[in-house]
SEKE-680114 format. One record per residue (C-alpha): residue number from 1; x, y, z. Coordinates in steps of 0.5 Angstrom, whole numbers, padded with zeros to 4 digits. Layout:
# SEKE-680114
+-----+-------+-------+-------+
|   k |    xx |    yy |    zz |
+-----+-------+-------+-------+
| NUM |     X |     Y |     Z |
...
+-----+-------+-------+-------+
END
This chain:
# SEKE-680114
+-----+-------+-------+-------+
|   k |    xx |    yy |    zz |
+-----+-------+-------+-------+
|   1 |  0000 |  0000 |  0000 |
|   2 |  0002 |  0007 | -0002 |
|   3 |  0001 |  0012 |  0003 |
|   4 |  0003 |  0018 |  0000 |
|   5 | -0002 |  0017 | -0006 |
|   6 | -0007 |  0018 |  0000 |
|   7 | -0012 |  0023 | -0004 |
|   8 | -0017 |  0028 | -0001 |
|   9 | -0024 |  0026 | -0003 |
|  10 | -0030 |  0030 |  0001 |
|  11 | -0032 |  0033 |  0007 |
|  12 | -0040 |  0032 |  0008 |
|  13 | -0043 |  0036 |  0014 |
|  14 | -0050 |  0034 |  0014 |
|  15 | -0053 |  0026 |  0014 |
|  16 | -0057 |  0027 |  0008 |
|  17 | -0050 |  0029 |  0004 |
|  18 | -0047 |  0022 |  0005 |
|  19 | -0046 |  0019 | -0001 |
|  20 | -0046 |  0011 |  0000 |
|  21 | -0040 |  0006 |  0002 |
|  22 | -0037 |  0002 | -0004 |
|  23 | -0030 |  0001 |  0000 |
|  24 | -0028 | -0001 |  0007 |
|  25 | -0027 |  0005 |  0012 |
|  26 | -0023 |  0006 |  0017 |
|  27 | -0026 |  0012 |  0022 |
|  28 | -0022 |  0016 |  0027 |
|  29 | -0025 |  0018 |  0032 |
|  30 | -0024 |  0022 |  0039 |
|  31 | -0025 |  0028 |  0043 |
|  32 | -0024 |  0036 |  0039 |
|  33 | -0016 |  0037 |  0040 |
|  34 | -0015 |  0030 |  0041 |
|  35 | -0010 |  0030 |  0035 |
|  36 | -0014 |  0027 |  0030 |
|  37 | -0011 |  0031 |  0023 |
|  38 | -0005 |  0030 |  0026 |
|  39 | -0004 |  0022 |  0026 |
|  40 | -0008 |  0022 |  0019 |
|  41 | -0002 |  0026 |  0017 |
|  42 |  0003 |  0023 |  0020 |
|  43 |  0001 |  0016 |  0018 |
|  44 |  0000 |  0018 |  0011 |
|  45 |  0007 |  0022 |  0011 |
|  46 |  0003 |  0028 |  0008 |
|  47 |  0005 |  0035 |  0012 |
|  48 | -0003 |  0038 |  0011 |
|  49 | -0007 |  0033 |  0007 |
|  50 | -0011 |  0033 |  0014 |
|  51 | -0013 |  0041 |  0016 |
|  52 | -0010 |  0042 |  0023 |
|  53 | -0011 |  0047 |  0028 |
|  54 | -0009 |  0048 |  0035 |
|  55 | -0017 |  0051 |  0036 |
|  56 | -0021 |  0045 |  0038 |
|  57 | -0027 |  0044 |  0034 |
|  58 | -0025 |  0046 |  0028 |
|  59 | -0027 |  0039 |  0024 |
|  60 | -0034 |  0040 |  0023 |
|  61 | -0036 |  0035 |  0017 |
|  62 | -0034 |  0027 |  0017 |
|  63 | -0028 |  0027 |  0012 |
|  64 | -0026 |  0022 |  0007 |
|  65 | -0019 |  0020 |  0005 |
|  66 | -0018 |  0015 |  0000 |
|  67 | -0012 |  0010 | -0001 |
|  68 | -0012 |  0004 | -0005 |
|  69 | -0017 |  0000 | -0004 |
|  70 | -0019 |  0004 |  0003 |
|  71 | -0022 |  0009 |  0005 |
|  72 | -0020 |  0014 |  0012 |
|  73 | -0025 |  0017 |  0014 |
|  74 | -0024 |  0023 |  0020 |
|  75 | -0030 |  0025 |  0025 |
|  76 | -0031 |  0030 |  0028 |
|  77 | -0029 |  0031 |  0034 |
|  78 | -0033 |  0031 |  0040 |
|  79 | -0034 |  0034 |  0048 |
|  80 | -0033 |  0042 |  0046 |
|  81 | -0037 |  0045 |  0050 |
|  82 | -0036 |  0051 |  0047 |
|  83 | -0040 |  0049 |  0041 |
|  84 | -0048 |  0052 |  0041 |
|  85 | -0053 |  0047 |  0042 |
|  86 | -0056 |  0047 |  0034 |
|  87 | -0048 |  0044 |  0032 |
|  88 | -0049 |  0040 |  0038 |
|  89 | -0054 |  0037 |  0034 |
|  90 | -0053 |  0037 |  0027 |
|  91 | -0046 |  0033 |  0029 |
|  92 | -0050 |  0027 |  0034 |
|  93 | -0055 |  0027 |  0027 |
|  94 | -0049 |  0027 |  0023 |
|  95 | -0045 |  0021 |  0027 |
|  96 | -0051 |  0017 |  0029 |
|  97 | -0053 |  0017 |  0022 |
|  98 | -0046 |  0015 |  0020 |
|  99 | -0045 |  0010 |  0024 |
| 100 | -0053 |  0007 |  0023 |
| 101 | -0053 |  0007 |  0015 |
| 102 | -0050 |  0000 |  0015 |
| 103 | -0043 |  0003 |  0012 |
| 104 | -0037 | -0002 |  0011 |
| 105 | -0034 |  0000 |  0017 |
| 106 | -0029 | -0004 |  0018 |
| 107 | -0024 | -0001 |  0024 |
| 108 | -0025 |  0004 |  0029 |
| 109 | -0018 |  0009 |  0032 |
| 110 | -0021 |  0011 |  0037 |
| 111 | -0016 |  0017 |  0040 |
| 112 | -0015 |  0019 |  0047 |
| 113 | -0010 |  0024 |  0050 |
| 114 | -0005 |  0019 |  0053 |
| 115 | -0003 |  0025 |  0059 |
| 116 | -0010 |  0025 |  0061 |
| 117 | -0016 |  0020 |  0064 |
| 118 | -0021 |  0017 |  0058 |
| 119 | -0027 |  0022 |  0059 |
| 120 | -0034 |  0020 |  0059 |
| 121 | -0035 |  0022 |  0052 |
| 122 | -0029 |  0017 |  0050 |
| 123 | -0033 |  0011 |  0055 |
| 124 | -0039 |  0013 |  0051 |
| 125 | -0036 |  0012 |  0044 |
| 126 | -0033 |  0005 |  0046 |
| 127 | -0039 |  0003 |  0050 |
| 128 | -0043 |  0005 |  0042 |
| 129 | -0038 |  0001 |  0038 |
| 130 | -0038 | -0005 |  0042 |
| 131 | -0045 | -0004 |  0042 |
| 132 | -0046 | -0005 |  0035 |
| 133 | -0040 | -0009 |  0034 |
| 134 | -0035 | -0005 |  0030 |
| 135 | -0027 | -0006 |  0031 |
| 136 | -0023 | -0001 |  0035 |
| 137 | -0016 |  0001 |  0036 |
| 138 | -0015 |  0005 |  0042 |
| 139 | -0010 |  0009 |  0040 |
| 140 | -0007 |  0014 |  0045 |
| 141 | -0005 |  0021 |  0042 |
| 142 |  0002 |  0026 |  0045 |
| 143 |  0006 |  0021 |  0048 |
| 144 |  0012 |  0025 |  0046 |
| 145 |  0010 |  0030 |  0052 |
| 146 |  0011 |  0023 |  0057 |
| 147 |  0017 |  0021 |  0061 |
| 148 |  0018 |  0013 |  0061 |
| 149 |  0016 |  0013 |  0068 |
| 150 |  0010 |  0017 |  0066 |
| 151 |  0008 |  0014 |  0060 |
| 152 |  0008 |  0006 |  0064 |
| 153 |  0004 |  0009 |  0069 |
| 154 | -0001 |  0012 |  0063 |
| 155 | -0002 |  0005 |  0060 |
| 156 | -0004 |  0001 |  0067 |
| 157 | -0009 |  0006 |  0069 |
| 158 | -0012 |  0007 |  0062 |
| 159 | -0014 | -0001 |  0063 |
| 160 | -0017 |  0000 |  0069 |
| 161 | -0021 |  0007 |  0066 |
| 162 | -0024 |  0003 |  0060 |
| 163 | -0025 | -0003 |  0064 |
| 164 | -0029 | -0008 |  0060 |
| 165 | -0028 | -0003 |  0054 |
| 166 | -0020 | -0005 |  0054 |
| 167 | -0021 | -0012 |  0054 |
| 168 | -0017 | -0017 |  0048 |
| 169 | -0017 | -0009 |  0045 |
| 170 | -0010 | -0007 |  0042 |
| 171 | -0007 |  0000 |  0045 |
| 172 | -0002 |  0003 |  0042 |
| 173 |  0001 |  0009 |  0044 |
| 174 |  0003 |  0014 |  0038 |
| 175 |  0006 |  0021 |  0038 |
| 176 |  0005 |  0026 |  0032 |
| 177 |  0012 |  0029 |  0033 |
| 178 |  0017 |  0023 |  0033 |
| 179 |  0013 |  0018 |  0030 |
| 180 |  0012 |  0013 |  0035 |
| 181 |  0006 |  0008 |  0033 |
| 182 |  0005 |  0009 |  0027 |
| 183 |  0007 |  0004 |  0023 |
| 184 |  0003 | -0001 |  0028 |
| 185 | -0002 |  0004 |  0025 |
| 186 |  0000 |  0002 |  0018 |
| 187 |  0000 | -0005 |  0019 |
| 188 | -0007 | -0005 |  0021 |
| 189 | -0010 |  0000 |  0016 |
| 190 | -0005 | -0005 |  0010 |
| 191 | -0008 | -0011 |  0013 |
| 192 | -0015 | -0009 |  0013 |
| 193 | -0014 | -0006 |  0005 |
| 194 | -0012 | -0014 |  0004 |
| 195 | -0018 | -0017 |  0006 |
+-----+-------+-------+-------+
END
């Protein structure tokens, strides 16, 4: 699989703009400013195919991303509480009816900032995946900012806050700037193009 061939396809805002699913989707998911465009960059080896922003919120659509014969698919991120209400809204129509519509969704990354416990929204999103039986990675995000010590303590707690939702799950710490992780992500993502 060629990474650097990744093309930016859409970007939809709304449910109804969706166009169907004709190629397996790997999603990444997480809180705002958890470093969802950033891993996407990272892992693609692309600077800013991903649009990022050191403001939280700032990717409001679901995005698409081809490569080969997958596509990558950038949620938007959630739990900013200083989004209004109606956006609120829109992004739990627009999530509740990606996840619904029977897409071919095949793996989900799930974010969570590695130098802070899960929130309750991170619970809330596994607890819906596992619900509906769609495959997660969890993927903890800005490992770089950790100390060895720091980092062995961050993976047992993390165990402990996810609970049964850490169970025979792989967690795999990335970091945007020095590259720890991604080929673990890589391998994933070429494994699931094979299929």
């Amino acid at each position: 699989m060629n990474f650097n061939n990744a093309q930016f396809e859409k970007a939809y805002g709304t449910f109804s703009q969706l166009e169907a699913s004709d190629l397996p989707e790997i999603c990444f998911s997480g809180r705002s400013n958890v470093g969802k465009s950033s891993l996407i960059n990272k892992v693609l080896g692309r600077k800013s195919i991903a649009r990022v922003s050191s403001k939280p919120g700032k990717t409001v659509t679901i995005n698409f991303y081809r490569v080969d014969s997958v596509r990558l698919v950038d949620l938007p991120g959630y739990g900013y509480a200083k989004v209004p209400f109606s956006e609120k809204s829109r992004w739990s129509d627009l999530m509740e009816g990606y996840f619904g519509s029977g897409r071919n969704i095949k793996t989900v990354f799930q974010l969570i900032d590695m130098r802070h416990p899960a929130t309750a929204f991170d619970i809330s999103m596994l607890e819906y995946m596992k619900a509906m039986g769609i495959k997660y990675t969890v993927v903890l995000t800005k490992s770089d900012k950790l100390n060895k010590a720091e980092t062995a303590e961050r993976l047992r707690l993390i165990v402990e806050e996810l609970g049964e939702y850490a169970e025979d799950i792989q967690i795999i710490p990335f970091s945007a700037q020095n590259g720890q992780g991604v080929e673990a992500l890589r391998e994933i993502i070429e494994n699931i193009s094979e299929l």
